[in-house]
C-alpha positions in Angstrom: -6.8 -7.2 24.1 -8.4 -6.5 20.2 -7.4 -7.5 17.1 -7.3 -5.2 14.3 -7.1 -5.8 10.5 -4.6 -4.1 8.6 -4.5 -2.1 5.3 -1.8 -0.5 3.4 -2.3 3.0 5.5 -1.5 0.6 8.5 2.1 0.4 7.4 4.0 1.8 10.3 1.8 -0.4 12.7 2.6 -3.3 10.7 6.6 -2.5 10.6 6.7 -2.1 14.4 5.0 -5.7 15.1 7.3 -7.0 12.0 10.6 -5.8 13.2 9.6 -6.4 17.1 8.9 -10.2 16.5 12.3 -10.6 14.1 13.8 -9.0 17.0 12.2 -11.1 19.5 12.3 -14.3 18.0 15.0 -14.7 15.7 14.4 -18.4 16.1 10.9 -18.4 15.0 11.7 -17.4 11.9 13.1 -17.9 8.1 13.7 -14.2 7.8 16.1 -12.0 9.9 15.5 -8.8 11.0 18.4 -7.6 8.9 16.2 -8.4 5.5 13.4 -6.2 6.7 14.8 -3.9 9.2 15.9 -1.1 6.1 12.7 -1.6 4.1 10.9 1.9 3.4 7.7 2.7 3.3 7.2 1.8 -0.1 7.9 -1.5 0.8 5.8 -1.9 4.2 2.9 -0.6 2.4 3.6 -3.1 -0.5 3.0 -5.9 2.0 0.0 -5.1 3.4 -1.6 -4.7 -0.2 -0.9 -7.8 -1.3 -4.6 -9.1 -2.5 -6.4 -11.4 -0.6 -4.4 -11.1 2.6 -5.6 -11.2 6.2 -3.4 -9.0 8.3 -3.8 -8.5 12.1 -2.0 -7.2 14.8 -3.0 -7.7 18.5 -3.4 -4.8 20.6 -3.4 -4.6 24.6 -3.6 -0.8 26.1 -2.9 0.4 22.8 0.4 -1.4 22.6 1.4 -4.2 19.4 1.4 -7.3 21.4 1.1 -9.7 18.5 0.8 -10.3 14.8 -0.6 -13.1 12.4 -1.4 -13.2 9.0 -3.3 -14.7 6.5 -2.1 -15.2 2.5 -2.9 -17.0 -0.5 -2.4 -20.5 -0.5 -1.4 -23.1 -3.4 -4.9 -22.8 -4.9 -8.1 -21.2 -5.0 -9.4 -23.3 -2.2 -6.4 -23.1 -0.1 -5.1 -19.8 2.4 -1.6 -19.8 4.5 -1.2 -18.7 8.1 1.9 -16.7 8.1 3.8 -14.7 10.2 2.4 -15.6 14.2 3.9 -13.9 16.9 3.3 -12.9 20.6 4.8 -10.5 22.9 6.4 -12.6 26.0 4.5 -10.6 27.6 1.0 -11.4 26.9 2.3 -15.4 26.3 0.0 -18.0 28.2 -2.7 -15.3 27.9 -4.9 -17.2 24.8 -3.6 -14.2 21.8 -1.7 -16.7 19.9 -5.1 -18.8 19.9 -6.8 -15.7 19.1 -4.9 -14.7 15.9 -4.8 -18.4 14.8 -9.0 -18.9 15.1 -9.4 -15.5 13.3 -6.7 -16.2 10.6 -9.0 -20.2 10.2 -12.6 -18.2 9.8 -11.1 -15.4 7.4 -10.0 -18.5 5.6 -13.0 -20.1 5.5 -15.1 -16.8 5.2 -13.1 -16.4 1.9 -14.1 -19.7 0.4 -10.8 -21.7 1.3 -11.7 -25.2 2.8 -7.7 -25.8 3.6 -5.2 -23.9 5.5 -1.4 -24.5 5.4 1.4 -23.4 7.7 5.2 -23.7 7.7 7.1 -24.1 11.1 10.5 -24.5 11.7 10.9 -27.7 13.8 12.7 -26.2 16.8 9.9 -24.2 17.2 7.8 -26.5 19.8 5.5 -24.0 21.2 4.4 -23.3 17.9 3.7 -26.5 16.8 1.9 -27.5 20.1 -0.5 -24.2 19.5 -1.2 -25.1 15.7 -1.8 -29.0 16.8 -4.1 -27.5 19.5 -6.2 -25.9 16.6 -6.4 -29.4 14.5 -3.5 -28.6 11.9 -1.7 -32.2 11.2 1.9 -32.3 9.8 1.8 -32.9 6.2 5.7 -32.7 5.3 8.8 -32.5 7.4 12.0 -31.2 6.6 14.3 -27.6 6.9 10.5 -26.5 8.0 7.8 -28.9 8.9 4.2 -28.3 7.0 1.2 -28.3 8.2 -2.4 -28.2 7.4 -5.8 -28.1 8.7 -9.0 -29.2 6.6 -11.9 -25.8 7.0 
């Protein structure tokens, strides 16, 4: 399994792990695959230029088996872990841990000494994989906040 870093040429690669994981996991997220599943390439592209992002997919035998990425937090000294997903798969196999640890040193790499998270509470594999990597909850509520100190 690798991890590769997206850019904006990346697009299609990026759709295919976006609109796989809506599809997959409906659960795990605040979008729907209905909000994304029509977006052109104008808007795929878009995404992965956003400055200061982190985007990674997860590749096993040249298939997308996960996806993570890394944004701009509330501040200069603070990133967000966004958009975590795993194939079932590959789950139980340490790629969710992998995406995580990379999104936390990009973070830090790029200066940040905070990184922030939101999780819907259902969601109790995730939260068990972000508490296994030192994030705390910070707030709870429609989504439950979390942070971890760099």
């Amino acid at each position: 399994m690798s991890l590769r870093l997206l850019g904006a040429a990346d697009w299609p690669l990026w759709r295919e792990a976006r609109l796989t994981a809506l599809g997959d996991a409906p659960h795990a997220f605040t979008a729907r695959l209905a909000d994304w599943d029509d977006g052109g390439e104008s808007r795929w592209r878009e995404r992965l230029a956003l400055p200061d992002a982190h985007n990674l997919v997860a590749l096993l035998d040249g298939d997308v088996v996960g996806m993570a990425a890394g944004m701009p937090g509330d501040g200069p000294d603070a990133r967000r872990l966004r958009s975590v997903w795993v194939s079932p798969r590959v789950r139980g196999r340490g790629v969710a841990d992998r995406l995580v640890a990379e999104v936390a040193s990009w973070a830090s790499r790029s200066g940040a000494t905070r990184l922030t998270l939101a999780v819907l509470p259902a969601n109790t594999a995730a939260l068990a994989l972000y508490r296994r990597h030192g994030f705390t909850v910070v707030e709870e509520g429609r989504e439950t906040v979390m942070t971890k100190e760099l």
